[in-house]
MARLUM-885835 format. One record per residue (C-alpha): residue number from 1; residue in three letters; x, y, z. Coordinates in steps of 0.25 Angstrom, whole numbers. Example, Ala and Ser with C-alpha at 12.3 -4.5 7.8 and 13.67 -1.06 7.14 Angstrom:
REM residues 2
   pos   code       u       v       w
     1    ala      49     -18      31
     2    ser      55      -4      29
This chain:
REM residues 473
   pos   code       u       v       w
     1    unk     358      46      41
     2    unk     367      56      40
     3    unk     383      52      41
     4    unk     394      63      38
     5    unk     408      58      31
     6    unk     417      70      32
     7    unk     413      83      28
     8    unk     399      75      21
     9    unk     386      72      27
    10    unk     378      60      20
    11    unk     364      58      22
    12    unk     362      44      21
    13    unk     350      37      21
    14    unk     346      22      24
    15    unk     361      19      30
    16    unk     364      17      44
    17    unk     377      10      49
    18    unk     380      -3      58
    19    unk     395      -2      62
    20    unk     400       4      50
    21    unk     393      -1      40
    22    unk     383       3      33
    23    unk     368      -2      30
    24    unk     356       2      22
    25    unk     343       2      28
    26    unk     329       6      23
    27    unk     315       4      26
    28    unk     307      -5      18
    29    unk     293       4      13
    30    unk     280       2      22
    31    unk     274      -3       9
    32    unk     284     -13       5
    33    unk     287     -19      20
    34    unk     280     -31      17
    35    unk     291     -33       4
    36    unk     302     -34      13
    37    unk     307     -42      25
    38    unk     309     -30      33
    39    unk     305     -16      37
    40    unk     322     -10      33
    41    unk     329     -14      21
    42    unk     344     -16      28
    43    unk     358     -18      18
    44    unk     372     -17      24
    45    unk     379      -7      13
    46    unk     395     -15      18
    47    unk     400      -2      18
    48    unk     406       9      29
    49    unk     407      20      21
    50    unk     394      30      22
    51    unk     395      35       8
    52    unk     396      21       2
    53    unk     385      17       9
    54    unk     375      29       6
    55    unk     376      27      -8
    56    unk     374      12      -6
    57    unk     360      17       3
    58    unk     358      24      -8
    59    unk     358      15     -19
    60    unk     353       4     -11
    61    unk     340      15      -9
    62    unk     337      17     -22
    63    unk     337       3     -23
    64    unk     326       1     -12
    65    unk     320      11     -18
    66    unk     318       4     -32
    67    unk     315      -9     -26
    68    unk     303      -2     -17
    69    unk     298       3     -29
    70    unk     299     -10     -36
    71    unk     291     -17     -24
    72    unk     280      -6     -24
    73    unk     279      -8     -39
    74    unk     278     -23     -39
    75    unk     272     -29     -28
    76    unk     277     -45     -30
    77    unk     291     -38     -31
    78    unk     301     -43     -20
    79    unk     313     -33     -16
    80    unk     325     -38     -20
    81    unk     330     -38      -6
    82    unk     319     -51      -2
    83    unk     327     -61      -8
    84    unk     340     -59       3
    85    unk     327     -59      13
    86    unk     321     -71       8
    87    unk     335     -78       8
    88    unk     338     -73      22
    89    unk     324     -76      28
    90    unk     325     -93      23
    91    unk     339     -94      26
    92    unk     333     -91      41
    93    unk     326    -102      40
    94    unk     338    -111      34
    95    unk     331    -110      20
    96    unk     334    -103       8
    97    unk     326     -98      -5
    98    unk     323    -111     -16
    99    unk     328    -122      -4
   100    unk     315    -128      -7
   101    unk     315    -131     -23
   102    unk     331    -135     -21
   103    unk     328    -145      -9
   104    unk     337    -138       0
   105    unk     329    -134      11
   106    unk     330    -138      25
   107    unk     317    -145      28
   108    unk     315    -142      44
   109    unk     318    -125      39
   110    unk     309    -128      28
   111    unk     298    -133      38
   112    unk     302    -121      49
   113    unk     299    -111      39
   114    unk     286    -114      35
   115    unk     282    -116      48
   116    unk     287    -101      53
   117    unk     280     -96      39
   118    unk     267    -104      40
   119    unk     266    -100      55
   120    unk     262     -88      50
   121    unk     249     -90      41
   122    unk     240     -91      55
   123    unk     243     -76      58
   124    unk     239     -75      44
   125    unk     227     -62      45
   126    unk     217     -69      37
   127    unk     207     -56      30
   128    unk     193     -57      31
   129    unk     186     -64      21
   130    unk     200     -71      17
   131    unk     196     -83      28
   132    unk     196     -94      17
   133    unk     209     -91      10
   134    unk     219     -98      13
   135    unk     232     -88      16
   136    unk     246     -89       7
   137    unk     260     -87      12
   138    unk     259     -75       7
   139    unk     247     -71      17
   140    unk     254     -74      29
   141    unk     271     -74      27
   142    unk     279     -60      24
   143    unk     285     -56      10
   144    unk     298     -62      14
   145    unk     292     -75      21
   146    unk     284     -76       8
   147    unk     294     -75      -2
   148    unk     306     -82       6
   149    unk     294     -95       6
   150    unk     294     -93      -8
   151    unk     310     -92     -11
   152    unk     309    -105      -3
   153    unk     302    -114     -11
   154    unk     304    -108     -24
   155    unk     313    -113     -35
   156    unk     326    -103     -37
   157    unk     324     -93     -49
   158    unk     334     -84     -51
   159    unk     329     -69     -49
   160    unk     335     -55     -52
   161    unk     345     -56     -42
   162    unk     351     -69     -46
   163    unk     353     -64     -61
   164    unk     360     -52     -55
   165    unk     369     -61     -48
   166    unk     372     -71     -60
   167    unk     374     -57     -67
   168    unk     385     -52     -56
   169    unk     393     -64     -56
   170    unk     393     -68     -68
   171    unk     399     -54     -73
   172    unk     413     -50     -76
   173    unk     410     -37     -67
   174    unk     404     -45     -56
   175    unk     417     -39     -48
   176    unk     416     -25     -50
   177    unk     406     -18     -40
   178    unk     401      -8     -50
   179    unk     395     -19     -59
   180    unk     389     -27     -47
   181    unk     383     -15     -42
   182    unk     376     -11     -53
   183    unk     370     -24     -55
   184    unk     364     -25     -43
   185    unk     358     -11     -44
   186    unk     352     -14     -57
   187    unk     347     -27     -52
   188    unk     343     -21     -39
   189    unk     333     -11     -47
   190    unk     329     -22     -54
   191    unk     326     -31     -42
   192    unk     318     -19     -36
   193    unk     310     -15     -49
   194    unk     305     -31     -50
   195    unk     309     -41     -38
   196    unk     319     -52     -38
   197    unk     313     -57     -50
   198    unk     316     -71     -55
   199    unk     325     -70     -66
   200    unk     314     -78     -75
   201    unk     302     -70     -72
   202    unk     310     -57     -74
   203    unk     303     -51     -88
   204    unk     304     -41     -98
   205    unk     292     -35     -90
   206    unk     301     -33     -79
   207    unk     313     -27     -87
   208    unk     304     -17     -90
   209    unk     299     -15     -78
   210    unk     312     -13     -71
   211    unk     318      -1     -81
   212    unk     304       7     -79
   213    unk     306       5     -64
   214    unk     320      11     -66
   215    unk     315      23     -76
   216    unk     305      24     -65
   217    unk     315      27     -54
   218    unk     322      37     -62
   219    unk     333      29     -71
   220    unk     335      35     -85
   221    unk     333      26     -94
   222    unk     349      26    -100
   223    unk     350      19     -84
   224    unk     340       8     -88
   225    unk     346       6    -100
   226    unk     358       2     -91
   227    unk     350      -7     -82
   228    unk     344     -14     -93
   229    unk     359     -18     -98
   230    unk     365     -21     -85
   231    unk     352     -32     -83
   232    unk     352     -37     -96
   233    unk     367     -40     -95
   234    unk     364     -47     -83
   235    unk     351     -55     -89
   236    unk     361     -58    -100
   237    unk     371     -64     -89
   238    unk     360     -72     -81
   239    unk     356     -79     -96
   240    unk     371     -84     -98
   241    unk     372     -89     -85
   242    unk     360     -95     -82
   243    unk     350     -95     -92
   244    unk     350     -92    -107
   245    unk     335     -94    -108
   246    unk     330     -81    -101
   247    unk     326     -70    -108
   248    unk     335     -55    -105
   249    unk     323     -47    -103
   250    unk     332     -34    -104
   251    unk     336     -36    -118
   252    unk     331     -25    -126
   253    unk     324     -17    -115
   254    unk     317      -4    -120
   255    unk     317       9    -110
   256    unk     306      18    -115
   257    unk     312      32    -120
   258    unk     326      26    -117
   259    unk     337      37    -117
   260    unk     327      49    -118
   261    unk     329      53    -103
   262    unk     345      53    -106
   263    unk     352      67    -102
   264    unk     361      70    -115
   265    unk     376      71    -110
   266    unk     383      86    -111
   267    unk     396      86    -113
   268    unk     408      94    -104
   269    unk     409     108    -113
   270    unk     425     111    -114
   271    unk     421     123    -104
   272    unk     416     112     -94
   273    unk     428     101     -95
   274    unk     437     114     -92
   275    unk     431     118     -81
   276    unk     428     101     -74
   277    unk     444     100     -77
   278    unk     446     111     -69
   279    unk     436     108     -58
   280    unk     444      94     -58
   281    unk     457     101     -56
   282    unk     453     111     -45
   283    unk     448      99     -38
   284    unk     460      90     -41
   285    unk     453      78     -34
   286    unk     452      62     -40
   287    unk     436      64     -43
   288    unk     442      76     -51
   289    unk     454      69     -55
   290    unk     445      56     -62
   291    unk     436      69     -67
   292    unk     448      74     -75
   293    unk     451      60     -80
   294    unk     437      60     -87
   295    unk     440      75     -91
   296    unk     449      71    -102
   297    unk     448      56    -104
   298    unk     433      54    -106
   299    unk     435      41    -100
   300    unk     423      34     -91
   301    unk     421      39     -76
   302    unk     422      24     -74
   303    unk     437      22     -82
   304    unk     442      33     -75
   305    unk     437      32     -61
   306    unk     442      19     -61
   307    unk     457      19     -65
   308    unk     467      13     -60
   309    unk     481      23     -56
   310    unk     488      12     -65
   311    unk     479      17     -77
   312    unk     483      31     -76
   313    unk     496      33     -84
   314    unk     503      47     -83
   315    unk     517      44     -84
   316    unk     516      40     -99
   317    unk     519      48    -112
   318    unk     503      49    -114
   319    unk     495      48    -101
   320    unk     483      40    -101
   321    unk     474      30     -92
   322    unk     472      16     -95
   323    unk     457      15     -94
   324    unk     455      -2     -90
   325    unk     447     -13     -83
   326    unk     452     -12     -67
   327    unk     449     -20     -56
   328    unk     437      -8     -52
   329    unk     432      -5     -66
   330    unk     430     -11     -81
   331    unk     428      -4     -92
   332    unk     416      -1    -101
   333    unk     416     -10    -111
   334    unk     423     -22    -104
   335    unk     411     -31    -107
   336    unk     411     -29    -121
   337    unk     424     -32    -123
   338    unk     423     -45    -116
   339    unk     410     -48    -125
   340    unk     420     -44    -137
   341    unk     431     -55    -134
   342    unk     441     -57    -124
   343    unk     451     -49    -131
   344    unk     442     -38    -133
   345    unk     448     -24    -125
   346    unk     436     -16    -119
   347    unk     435      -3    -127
   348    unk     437       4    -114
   349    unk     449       1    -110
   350    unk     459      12    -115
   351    unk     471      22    -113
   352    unk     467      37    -111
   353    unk     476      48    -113
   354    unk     478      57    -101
   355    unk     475      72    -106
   356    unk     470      85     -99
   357    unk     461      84     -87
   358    unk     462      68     -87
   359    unk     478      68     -87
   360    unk     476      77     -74
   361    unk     467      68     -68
   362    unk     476      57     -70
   363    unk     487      63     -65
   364    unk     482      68     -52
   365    unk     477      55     -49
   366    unk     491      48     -50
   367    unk     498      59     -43
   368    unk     488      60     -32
   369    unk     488      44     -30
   370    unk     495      36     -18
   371    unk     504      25     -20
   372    unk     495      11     -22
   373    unk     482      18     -27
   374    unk     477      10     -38
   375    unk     465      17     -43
   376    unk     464      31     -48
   377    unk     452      36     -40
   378    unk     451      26     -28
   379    unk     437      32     -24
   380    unk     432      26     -35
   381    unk     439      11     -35
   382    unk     434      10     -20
   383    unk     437      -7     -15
   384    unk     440      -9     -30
   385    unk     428      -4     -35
   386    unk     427       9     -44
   387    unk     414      17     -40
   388    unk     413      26     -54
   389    unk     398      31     -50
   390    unk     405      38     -37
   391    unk     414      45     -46
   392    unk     403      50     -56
   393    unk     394      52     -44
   394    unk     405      63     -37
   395    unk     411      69     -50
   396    unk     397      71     -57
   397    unk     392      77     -43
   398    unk     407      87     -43
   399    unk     403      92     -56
   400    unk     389      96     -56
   401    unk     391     101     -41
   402    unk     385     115     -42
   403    unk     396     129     -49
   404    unk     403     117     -54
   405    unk     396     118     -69
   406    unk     394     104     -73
   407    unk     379     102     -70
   408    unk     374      88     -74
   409    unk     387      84     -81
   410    unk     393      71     -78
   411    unk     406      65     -77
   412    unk     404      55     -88
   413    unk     401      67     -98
   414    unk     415      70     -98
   415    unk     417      57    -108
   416    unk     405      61    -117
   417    unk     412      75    -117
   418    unk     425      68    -121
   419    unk     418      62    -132
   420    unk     416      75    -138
   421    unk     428      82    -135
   422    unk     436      71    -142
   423    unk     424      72    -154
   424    unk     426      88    -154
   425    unk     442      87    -158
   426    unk     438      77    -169
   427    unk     443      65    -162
   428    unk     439      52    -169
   429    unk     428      44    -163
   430    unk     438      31    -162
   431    unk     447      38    -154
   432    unk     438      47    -144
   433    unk     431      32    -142
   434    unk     446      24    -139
   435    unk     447      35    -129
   436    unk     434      33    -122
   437    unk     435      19    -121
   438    unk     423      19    -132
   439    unk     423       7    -142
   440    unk     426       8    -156
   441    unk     414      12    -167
   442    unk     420       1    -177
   443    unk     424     -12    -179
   444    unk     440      -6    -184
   445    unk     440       2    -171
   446    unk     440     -11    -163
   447    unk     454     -16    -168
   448    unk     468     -12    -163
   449    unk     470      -3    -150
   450    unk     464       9    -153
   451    unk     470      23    -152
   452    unk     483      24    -144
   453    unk     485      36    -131
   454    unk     492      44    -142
   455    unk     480      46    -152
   456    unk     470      47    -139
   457    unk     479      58    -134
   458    unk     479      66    -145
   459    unk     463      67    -144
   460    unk     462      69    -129
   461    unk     473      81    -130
   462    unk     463      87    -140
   463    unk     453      89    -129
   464    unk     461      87    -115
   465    unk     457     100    -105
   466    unk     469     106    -103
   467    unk     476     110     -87
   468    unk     471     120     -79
   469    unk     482     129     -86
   470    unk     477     127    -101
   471    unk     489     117    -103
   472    unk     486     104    -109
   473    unk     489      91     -99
């Protein structure tokens, strides 16, 4: 389907529209019909804008795709989607999965199922020379007749998708979109690569087998290192909540040849920042505004992308921006400041000087901003929510866009090249690190308040870009 939004055409595949929302639709593989209830996978996206909802197509796509390719791979898997289906296919009935083992089903449903299910075994096509044997359940009923029988009279056990939820709402995050959704793409491609497993029979054999599914499909292994984390925290969560006795089958997790298929990071030369400030400048837009900011801050996308206006302080003797937890963002290391006490300040929070490039970003956003705004880039704090992989996604695709001279640079590179600048004037590694928002080397560097704005400013003017005139901002 094609579907134009001003001067752009966007090709979007498995969407259609009913009234103004969007859903996703694909057909199930001939190969894998008799896996699912139906002939189309069907997902209402709750969304009416088009460019929202093809990027949701598109991760829920890859998504399919991963589960297809867990289901080909392990014939007794079961899509992830079959447990809705079995859920939806009992309560039809007035039943629901385990009413049987907790006395809680009706007995006439009870009876009117099993006589709709075993009307079926006469049309049951018996082969030749198979005459004697008496046919299962399994000869005669569908996957999802088969396996909602079974969710019937089995016993709950909690599976894959219960731990995640334990996980969710049991974590301090549970609010914040960003988090929610990455746990449930991990999970997702976990569920794909090995079924809804019960959480008990999940094994060490399995871990493994879920990180080489996702080498297979092209993840680096830096990305399932990052998998690994985000499920063994969640294993970790599921143990303190329910029970202490099960083993966390993540914990020291090997990757073969881990780290070897990293790209090593190149740093902006002096020549390059020169010439992305003045890119930034021409354009005199907010992507190139927030751009700038990382110019001469070296702060995270994610700290800057999603400031508050209130953080940005100009009219002061030393501008600076108050890098802090808000209502769409933390900050890094926010959990290991809990873990240290409830008195312990996360490393992150901080006050950077405004200087160069990053003080003319900041001031063109709050001279540019209409009374009320609250955020300082609003695209990216959307219903309260900041999208920072849209912001590296459109300023890492401005840069490398052809004659613009930063072929495979990203956006985060400017705080590894910050890094240096501050190492190449000789700056001390205790003060470069209070300025990033990087945690102290020592036990010493852990007491008192850190540096001030005065000492970071001295440092930062060392290697701020100066205007488009050569004078310094």
């Amino acid at each position: 389907m094609r579907v134009s939004i001003g001067p752009f055409t966007l090709l979007m595949s498995y969407l259609y529209q009913r009234g103004e929302v969007w859903y996703f639709q694909r057909a199930v593989p001939g190969d894998l019909l008799g896996r699912y209830p139906g002939k189309n996978i069907k997902r209402s996206l709750k969304t009416r804008d088009p460019i929202k909802a093809a990027r949701l197509a598109a991760s829920l796509n890859e998504r399919y795709d991963a589960e297809f390719d867990g289901l080909r791979q392990s014939p007794d898997t079961s899509p992830a989607s079959l447990k809705v289906h079995i859920r939806e296919f009992l309560r039809g009935y007035g039943l629901a999965p385990h009413a049987v083992p907790e006395g809680k089903a009706d007995p006439d449903a009870l009876e009117l199922l099993e006589e709709i299910l075993d009307a079926k075994r006469p049309s049951y096509a018996v082969r030749p020379g198979d005459e004697a044997r008496e046919p299962s359940p399994a000869d005669y009923l569908s996957p999802l007749e088969l396996a909602a029988r079974q969710a019937l009279y089995s016993p709950k056990r909690d599976t894959l998708s219960d731990l995640r939820d334990v996980y969710v709402t049991t974590h301090r995050k549970r609010n914040r979109l960003a988090f929610t959704q990455y746990t449930d793409t991990v999970f997702d491609s976990l569920i794909a690569a090995v079924g809804d497993k019960p959480v008990d029979a999940f094994t060490r054999e399995d871990a493994h087998a879920y990180v080489a599914a996702r080498l297979e499909r092209g993840n680096k292994t830096g990305t399932a290192r990052r998998r690994i984390q985000a499920l063994k925290a969640a294993w970790n969560a599921y143990r303190v909540e329910r029970t202490s006795s099960l083993p966390n089958v993540w914990e020291r997790l090997s990757i073969a040849d881990e780290g070897a298929d990293a790209k090593p990071r190149i740093p902006f030369t002096d020549d390059e920042l020169a010439r992305l400030y003045a890119a930034c400048r021409a354009a005199d837009d907010d992507r190139r505004w927030l751009l700038a900011m990382l110019i001469d801050t070296g702060a995270r996308l994610a700290e800057i992308s999603g400031l508050a206006l209130s953080d940005i302080h100009l009219d002061v003797p030393i501008p600076y921006i108050s890098i802090q937890p808000n209502e769409i963002r933390g900050v890094k290391d926010q959990d290991n400041a809990a873990r240290r006490g409830p008195q312990a300040v996360p490393h992150s929070i901080r006050n950077v000087p405004l200087v160069g490039a990053a003080l003319w970003g900041a001031q063109r956003v709050v001279e540019t901003a209409p009374a009320g705004r609250v955020h300082a880039f609003p695209r990216y704090a959307r219903e309260g929510v900041r999208n920072g992989d849209n912001a590296s996604g459109a300023l890492n695709a401005w840069m490398r866009a052809p004659g613009r001279g930063f072929t495979g640079k990203t956006v985060h590179e400017l705080r590894h090249t910050m890094k240096d600048r501050l190492r190449n004037v000789q700056c001390q590694q205790p003060i470069y690190d209070a300025i990033q928002g990087h945690a102290p080397q020592n036990v010493g560097g852990k007491y008192g308040l850190s540096y001030n704005l005065a000492v970071r400013l001295e440092w930062l003017l060392k290697v701020a870009l100066p205007g488009p005139g050569g004078e310094q901002c």
